[in-house]
C-alpha positions as CSV (number, residue, x, y, z in Angstrom):
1,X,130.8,217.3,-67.1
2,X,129.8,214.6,-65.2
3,X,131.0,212.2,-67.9
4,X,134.7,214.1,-67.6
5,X,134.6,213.5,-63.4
6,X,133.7,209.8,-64.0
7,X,137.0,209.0,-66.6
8,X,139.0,211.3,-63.4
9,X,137.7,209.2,-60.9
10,X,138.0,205.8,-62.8
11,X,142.0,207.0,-64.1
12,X,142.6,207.9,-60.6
13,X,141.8,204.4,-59.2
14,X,142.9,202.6,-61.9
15,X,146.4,204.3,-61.8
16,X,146.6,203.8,-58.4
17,X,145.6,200.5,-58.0
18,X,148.1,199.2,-60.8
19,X,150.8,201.1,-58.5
20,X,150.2,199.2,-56.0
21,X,150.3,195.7,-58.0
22,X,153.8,196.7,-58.9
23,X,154.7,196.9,-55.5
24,X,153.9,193.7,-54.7
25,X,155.7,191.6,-57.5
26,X,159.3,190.9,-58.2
27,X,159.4,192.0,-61.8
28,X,159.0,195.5,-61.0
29,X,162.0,196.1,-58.5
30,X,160.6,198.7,-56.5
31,X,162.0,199.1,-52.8
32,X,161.5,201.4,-50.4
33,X,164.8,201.7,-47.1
34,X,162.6,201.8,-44.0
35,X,165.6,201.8,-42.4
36,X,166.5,205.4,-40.0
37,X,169.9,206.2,-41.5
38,X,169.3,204.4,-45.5
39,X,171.1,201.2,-44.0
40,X,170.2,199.4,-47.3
41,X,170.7,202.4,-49.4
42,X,174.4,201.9,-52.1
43,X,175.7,205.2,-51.8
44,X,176.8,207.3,-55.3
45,X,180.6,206.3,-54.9
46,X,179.9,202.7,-55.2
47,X,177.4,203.3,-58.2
48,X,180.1,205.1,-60.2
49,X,182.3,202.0,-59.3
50,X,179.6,199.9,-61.3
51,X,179.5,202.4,-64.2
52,X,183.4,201.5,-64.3
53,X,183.6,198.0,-64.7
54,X,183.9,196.6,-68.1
55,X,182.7,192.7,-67.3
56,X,180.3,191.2,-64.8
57,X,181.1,191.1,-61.2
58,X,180.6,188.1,-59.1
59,X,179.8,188.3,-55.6
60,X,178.8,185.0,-53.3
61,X,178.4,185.0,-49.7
62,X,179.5,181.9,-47.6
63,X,177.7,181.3,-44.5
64,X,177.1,178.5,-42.0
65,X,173.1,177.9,-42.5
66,X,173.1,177.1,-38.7
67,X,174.4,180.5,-37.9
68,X,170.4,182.2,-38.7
69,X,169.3,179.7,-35.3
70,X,171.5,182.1,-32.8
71,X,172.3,185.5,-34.7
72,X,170.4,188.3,-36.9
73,X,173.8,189.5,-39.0
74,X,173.5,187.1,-41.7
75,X,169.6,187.5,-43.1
76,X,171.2,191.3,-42.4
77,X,174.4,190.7,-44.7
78,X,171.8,188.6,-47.4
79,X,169.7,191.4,-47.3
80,X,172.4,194.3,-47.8
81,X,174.0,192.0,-50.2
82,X,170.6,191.9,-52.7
83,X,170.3,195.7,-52.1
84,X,174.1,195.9,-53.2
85,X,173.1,193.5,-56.3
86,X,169.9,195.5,-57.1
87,X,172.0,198.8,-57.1
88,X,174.3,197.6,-59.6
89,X,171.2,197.3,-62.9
90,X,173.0,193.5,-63.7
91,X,176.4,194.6,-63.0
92,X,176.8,192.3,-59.8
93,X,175.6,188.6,-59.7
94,X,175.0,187.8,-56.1
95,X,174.8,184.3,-54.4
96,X,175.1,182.7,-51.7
97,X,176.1,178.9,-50.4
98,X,175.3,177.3,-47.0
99,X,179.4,176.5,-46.0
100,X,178.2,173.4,-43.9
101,X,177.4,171.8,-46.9
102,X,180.6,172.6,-49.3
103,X,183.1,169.6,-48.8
104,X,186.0,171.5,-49.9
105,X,187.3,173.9,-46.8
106,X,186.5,177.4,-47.7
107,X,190.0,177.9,-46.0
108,X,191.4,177.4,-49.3
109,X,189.8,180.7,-50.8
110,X,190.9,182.7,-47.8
111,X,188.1,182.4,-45.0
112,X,189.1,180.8,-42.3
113,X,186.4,179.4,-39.7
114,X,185.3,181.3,-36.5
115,X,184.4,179.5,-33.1
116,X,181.5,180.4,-31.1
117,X,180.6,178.9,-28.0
118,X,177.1,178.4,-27.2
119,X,176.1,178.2,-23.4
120,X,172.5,176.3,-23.5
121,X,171.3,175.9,-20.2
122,X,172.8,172.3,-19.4
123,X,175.5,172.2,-21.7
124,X,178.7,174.0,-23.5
125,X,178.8,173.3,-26.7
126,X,181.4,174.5,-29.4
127,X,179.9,175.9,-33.3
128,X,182.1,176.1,-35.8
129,X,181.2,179.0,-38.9
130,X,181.7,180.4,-42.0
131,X,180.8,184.2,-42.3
132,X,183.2,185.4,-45.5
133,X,182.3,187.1,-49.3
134,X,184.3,186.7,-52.4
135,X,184.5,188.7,-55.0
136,X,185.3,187.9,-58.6
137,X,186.0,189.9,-61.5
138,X,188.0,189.8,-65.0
139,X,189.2,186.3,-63.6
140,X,190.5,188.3,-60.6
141,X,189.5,187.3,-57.1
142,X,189.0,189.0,-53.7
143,X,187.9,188.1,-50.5
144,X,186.7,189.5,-47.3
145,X,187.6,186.8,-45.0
146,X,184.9,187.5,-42.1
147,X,182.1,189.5,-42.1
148,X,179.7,189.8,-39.1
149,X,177.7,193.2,-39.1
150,X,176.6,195.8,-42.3
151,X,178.4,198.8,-40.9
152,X,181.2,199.4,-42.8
153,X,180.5,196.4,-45.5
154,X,179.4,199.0,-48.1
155,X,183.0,200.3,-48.0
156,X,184.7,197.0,-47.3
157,X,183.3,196.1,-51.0
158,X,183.8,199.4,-52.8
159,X,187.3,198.9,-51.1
160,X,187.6,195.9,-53.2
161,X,185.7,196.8,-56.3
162,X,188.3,199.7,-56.9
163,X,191.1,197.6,-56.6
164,X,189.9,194.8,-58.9
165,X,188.5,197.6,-61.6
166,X,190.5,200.6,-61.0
167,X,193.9,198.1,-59.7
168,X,193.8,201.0,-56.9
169,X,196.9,199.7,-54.3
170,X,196.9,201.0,-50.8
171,X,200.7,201.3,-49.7
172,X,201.4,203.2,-46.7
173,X,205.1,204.1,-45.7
174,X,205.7,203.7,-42.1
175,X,208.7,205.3,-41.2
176,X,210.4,205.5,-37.4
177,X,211.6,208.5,-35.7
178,X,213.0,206.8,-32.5
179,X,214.3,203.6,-33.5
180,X,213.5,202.3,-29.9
181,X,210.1,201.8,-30.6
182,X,210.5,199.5,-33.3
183,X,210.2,196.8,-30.8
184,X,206.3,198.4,-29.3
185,X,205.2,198.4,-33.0
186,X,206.6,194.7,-34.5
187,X,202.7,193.7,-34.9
188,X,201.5,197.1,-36.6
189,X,202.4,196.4,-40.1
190,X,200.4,192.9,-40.1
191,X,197.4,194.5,-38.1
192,X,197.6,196.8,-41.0
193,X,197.1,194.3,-43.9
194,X,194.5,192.3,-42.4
195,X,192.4,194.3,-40.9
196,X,192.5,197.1,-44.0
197,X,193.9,195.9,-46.8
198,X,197.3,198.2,-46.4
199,X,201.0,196.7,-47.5
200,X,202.9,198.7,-45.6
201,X,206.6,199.7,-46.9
202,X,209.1,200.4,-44.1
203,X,211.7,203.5,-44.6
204,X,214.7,204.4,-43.0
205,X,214.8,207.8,-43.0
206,X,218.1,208.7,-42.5
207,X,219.4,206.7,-45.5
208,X,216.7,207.1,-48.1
209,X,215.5,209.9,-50.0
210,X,211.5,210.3,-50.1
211,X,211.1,211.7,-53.3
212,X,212.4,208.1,-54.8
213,X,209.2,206.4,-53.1
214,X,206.7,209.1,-53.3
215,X,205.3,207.5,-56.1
216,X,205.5,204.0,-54.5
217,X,203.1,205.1,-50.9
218,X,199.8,207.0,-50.9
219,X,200.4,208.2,-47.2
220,X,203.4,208.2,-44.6
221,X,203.1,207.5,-40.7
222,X,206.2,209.0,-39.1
223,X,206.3,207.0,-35.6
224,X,208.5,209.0,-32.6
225,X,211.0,212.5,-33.0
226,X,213.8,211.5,-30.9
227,X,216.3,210.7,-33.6
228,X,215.2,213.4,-36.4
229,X,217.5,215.8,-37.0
230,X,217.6,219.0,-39.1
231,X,218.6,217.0,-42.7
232,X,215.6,214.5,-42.0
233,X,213.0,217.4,-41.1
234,X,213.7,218.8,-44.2
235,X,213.2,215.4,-46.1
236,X,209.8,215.5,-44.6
237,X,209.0,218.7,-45.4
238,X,210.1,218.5,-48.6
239,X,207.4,215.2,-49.0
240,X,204.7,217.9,-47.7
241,X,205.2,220.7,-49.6
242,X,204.9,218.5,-52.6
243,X,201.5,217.4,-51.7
244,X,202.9,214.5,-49.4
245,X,200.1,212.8,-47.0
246,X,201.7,212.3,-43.4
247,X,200.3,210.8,-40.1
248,X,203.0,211.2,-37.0
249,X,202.1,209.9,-33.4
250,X,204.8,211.6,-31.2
251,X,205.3,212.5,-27.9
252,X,207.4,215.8,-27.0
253,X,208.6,213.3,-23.7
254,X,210.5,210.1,-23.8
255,X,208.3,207.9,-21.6
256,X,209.0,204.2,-21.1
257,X,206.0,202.1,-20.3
258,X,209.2,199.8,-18.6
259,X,211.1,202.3,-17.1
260,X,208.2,205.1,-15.7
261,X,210.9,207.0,-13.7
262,X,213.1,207.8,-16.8
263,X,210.9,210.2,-18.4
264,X,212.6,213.6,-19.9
265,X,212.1,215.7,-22.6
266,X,212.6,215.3,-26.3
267,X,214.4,217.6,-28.4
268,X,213.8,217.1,-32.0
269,X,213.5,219.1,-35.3
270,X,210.7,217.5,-36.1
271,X,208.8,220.1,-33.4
272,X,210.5,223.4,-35.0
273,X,209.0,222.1,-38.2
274,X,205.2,221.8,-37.3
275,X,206.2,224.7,-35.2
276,X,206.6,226.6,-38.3
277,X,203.3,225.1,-39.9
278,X,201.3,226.3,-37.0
279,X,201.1,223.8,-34.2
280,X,203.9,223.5,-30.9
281,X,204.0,220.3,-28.8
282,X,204.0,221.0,-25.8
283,X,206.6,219.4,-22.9
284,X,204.1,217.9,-21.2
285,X,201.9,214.7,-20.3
286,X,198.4,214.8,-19.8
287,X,196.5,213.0,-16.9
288,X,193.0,212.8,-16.8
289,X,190.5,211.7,-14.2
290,X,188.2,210.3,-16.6
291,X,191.2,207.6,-17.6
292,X,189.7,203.8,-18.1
293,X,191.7,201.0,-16.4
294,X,194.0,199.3,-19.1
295,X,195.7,195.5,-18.7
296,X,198.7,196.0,-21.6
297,X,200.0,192.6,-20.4
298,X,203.6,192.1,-19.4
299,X,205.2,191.6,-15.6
300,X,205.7,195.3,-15.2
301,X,203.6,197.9,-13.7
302,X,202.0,200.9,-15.5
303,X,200.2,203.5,-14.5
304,X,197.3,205.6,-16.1
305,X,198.4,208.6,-18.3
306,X,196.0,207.7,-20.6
307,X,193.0,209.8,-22.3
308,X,189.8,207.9,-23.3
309,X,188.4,209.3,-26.5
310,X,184.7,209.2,-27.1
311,X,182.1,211.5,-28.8
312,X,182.1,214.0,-25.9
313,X,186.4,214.5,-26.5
314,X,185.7,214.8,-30.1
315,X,186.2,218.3,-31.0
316,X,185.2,218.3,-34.9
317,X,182.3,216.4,-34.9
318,X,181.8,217.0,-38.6
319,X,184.6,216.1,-39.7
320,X,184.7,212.6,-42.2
321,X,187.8,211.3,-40.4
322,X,185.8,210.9,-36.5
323,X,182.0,211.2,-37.8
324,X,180.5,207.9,-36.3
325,X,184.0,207.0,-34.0
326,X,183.5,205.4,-30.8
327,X,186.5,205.1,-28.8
328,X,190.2,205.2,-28.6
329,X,192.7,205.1,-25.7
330,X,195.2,207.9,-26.4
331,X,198.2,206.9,-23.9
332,X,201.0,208.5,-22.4
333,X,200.0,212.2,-24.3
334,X,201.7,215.8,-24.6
335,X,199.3,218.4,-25.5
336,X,199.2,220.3,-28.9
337,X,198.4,224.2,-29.4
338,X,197.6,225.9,-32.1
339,X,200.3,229.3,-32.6
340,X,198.8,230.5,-35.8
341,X,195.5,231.4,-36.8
342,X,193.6,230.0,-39.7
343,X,194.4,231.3,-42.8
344,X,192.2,231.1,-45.5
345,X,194.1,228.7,-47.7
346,X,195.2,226.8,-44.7
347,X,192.8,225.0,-42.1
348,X,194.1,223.9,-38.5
349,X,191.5,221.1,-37.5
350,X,191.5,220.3,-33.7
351,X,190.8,216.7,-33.3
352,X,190.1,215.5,-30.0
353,X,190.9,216.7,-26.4
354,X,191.2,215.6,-23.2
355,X,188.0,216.0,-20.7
356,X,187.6,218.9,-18.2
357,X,188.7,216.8,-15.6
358,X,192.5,216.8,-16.8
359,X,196.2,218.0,-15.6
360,X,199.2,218.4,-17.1
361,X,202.6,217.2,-15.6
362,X,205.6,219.3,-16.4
363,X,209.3,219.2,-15.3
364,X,210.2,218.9,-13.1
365,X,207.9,216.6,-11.8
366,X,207.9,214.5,-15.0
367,X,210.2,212.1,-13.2
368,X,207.5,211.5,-10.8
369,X,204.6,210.6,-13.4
370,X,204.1,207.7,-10.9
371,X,202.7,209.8,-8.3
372,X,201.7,212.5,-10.1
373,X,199.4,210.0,-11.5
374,X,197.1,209.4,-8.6
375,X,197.6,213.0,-7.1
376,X,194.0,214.3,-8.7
377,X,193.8,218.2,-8.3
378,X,190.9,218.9,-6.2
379,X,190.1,222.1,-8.5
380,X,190.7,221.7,-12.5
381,X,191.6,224.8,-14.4
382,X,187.8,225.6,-15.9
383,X,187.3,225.0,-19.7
384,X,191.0,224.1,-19.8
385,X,190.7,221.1,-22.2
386,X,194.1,219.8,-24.0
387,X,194.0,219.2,-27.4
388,X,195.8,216.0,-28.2
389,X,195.3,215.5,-32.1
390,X,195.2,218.4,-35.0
391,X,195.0,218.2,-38.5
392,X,196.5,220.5,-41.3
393,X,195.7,220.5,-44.7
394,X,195.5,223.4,-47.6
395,X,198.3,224.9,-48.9
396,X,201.7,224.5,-47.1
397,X,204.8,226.8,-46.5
398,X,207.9,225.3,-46.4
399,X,210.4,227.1,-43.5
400,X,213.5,226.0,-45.4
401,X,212.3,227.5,-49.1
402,X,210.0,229.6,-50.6
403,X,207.5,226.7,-51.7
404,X,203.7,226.0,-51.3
405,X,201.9,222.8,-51.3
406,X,199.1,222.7,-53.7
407,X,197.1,220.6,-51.3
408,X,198.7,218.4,-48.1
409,X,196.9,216.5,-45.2
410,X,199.2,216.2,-42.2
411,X,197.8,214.6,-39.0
412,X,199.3,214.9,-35.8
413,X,199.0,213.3,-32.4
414,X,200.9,213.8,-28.9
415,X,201.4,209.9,-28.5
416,X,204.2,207.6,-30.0
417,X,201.9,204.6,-28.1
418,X,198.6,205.1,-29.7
419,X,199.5,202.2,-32.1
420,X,201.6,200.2,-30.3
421,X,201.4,196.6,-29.5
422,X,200.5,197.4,-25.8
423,X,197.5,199.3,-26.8
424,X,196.6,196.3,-29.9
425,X,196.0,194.4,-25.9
426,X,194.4,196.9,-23.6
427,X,192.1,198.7,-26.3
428,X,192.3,197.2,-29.7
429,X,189.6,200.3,-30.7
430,X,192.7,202.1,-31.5
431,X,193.2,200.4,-34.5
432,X,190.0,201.4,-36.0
433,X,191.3,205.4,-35.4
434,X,194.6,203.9,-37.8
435,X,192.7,202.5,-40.2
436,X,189.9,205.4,-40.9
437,X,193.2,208.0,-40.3
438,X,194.8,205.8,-43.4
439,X,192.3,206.2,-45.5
440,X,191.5,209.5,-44.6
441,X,195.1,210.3,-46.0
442,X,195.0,207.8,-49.1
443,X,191.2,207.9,-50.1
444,X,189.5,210.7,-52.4
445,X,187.3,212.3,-49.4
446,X,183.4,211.4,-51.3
447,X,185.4,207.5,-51.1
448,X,185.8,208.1,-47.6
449,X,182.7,209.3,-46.7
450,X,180.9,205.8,-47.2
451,X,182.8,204.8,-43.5
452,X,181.7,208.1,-42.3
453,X,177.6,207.9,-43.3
454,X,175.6,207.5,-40.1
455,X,176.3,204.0,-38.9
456,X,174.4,200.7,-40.5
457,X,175.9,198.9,-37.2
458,X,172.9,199.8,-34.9
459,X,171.2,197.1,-36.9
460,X,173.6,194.2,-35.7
461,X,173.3,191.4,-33.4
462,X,169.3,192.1,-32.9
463,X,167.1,189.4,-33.4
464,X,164.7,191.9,-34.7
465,X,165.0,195.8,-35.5
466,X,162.5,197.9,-35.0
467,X,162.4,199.2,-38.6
468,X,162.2,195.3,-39.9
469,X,159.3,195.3,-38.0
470,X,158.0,198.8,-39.3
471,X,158.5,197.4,-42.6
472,X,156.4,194.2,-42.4
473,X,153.8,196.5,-41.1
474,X,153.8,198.7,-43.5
475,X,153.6,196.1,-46.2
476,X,150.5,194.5,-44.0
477,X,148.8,197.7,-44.2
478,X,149.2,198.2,-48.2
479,X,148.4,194.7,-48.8
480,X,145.5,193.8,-46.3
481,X,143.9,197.2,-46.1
482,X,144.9,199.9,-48.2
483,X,144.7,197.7,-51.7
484,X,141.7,196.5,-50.6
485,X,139.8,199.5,-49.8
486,X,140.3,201.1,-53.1
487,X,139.5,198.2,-54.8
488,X,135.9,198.2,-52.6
489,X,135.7,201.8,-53.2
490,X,136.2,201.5,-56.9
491,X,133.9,198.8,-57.3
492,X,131.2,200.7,-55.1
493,X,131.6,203.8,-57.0
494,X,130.5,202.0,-60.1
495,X,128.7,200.2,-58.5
496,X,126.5,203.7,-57.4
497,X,127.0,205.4,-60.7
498,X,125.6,202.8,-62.9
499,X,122.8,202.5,-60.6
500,X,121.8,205.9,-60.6
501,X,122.2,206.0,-64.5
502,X,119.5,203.0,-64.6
């Protein structure tokens, strides 16, 4: 018996002891995310995407060495970067090169050099860095020009990998209902491409038939109602109920940022359709007291019918299109209300809302949105929120024939501004909202849902995270005290049971 509790013992410490040996050499990869929300951890999308590829993906990481003396994102980026590698079982070969001491300008692959000044305490001095990946696979290459956090770099790369592996294109059609505010958008489509990745193809709605370029666009945006008439509605119903993806940002009034006394409202068939689907615009613009202060540039005066979107206007806090969203300006909005209920194979999503410190302005005061603008009510209606953004998706009714959708996403705002230039100046955040509303609309939703995990970003910009520091003490601990003792206590058990024996 005693014999039988000995080999126990001895397998027990042995077993134990060899675990931890592996744990502390490189040949067995064995690691262990310290990090609160799995920062380090490649998600099951991104895996699959490695399962895909056919030949061996390249992956190097330029960065100015000099950059690790005044900032913690790029032992961060390395770090991710060997996770990603590690992930892929000898899919991805990772490296990276110091870019102060390449002679060729990186400029030539794509990433351009960023300036930073550096304030020392006698001195201003200018630092100029390299921060950019590139990505190479089947003699195709692919680079993310600048990268400075981990947040959304998981997605960034699987982004990339499905287009090199899968030749996945991201082509968004960006179509104008009020041909006026052509001129507030002329940046949009360029924001588009750099920032995400998305060619964006322009359509004229009035002269071209949708169903020749559904093929050709994963998603529409529909910008402004004023000039859509019965024949074009139907166009864009006819793109839903065939499983079309559409984004419009409208306002039911025809405000001028220019001209804030000539404000009135819009007719438009575009409201009688959603009014069919479920949702009315209201005639309306909503005020709110919680408004930030905007500079959009320019010589003329504006005033603040704006809505500041944060976590506490977030109405759907589950929902993969705002999980993790900071802010957004929502400018110059009508208010949306829901006229149907939800049926059960169509959802009505309400987005975000306006705070309970918010008023509407109606006609026929809408002409006096200058005044009405710093006349705060000294009572607001109670638990009287406006909801500004809704989302539709399931099975569709057309009002003009007896057809169903097998499955369409339709997003809809009460702003024709949310994307315009002036907002790219007084809260570039909006953009963000455009890109994650994109992809919402163009992505498979698991795809999406690497933006939407719980944020890696907490980690940037600190010269040293709490959970860095948890991990260094945990290895401490296994190394210095916990492999040690049971290595004393195996040796004294012997030790004991050998001299008893004798």
């Amino acid at each position: 018996m005693k014999n039988k509790e000995n080999e126990v013992l001895n397998l027990t410490l042995n077993l134990t002891i060899i675990f931890l040996i592996f744990c502390n050499i490189s040949i067995f990869i064995f690691k262990i995310d310290f990090t609160k929300h799995k920062a380090f951890t490649i998600s099951k999308v991104t895996k699959n995407l490695f399962s895909s590829a056919n030949e061996t993906i390249y992956i190097t990481y330029y960065n100015s060495g000099s950059l690790e003396n005044y900032f913690a994102f790029p032992s961060q980026i390395k770090n991710f970067l060997i996770s990603f590698s590690d992930a892929s079982k000898g899919k991805v070969i990772y490296k990276e090169l110091d870019a102060d001491k390449i002679s060729t300008p990186l400029e030539h692959i794509g990433i351009p050099s960023q300036q930073i000044d550096l304030r020392d305490i006698n001195q201003l001095s200018i630092l100029k860095i390299y921060s950019g990946i590139e990505i190479i696979y089947e003699g195709k290459r692919e680079v993310i020009p600048v990268v400075t956090e981990i947040s959304n770099l998981e997605y960034d790369l699987a982004n990339v990998l499905d287009k090199l592996i899968n030749n996945t294109k991201k082509v968004l059609g960006l179509a104008f209902g009020d041909s006026t505010l052509k001129e507030a958008h002329k940046n949009f489509s360029e924001i588009m491409k750099k920032a995400f990745g998305i060619e964006i193809k322009e359509i004229d709605l009035k002269t071209e038939k949708l169903e020749d370029i559904r093929k050709d666009i994963n998603g529409l945006f529909i910008i402004g109602a004023k000039e859509i008439d019965k024949e074009i509605a139907k166009k864009i119903d006819d793109f839903v109920v065939n499983d079309g993806k559409i984004f419009v940002a409208t306002s039911s009034i025809d405000y001028n940022p220019q001209n804030p006394y000539g404000i009135t409202p819009i007719k438009s068939s575009l409201f009688d359709l959603f009014e069919s689907y479920g949702i009315k615009y209201n005639e309306n613009i909503i005020l709110d007291k919680r408004a930030p202060t905007i500079f959009l540039g320019g010589n003329f005066q504006t005033y603040y019918p704006w809505i500041l979107i944060d976590k506490s206007n977030i109405v759907k806090k589950d929902m993969p299109l705002l999980k993790n969203f900071y802010t957004a300006t929502i400018p110059w909005s009508s208010s949306l209300e829901l006229i149907k209920k939800d049926e059960t194979e169509v959802k009505f999503l309400p987005l975000f809302a306006s705070s309970k410190q918010s008023w509407q302005v109606k006609e026929p005061n809408l002409s006096n949105i200058s005044l009405n603008a710093f006349e705060i009510p000294n009572k607001f209606e109670e638990n009287k929120i406006k909801i500004l953004g809704y989302a539709i998706e399931g099975k569709i009714k057309s009002p003009y024939k007896d057809q169903y959708s097998k499955n369409s996403k339709i997003i809809l705002t009460g702003s024709s501004m949310i994307f315009s230039d002036y907002m790219y100046n007084g809260s570039p955040s909006n953009f963000e909202l455009s890109g994650r509303i994109s992809d919402y609309l163009m992505q498979k939703e698991e795809f999406f849902n690497i933006k939407s995990r719980e944020v890696r970003a907490k980690l940037k910009f600190a010269s040293s995270s709490n959970e860095m520091v948890n991990a260094k003490f945990s290895l401490i601990v296994v190394n210095l005290i916990i492999l040690p003792t049971i290595i004393l206590i195996f040796g004294l058990v012997r030790f004991t049971r050998k001299r008893k024996a004798n």
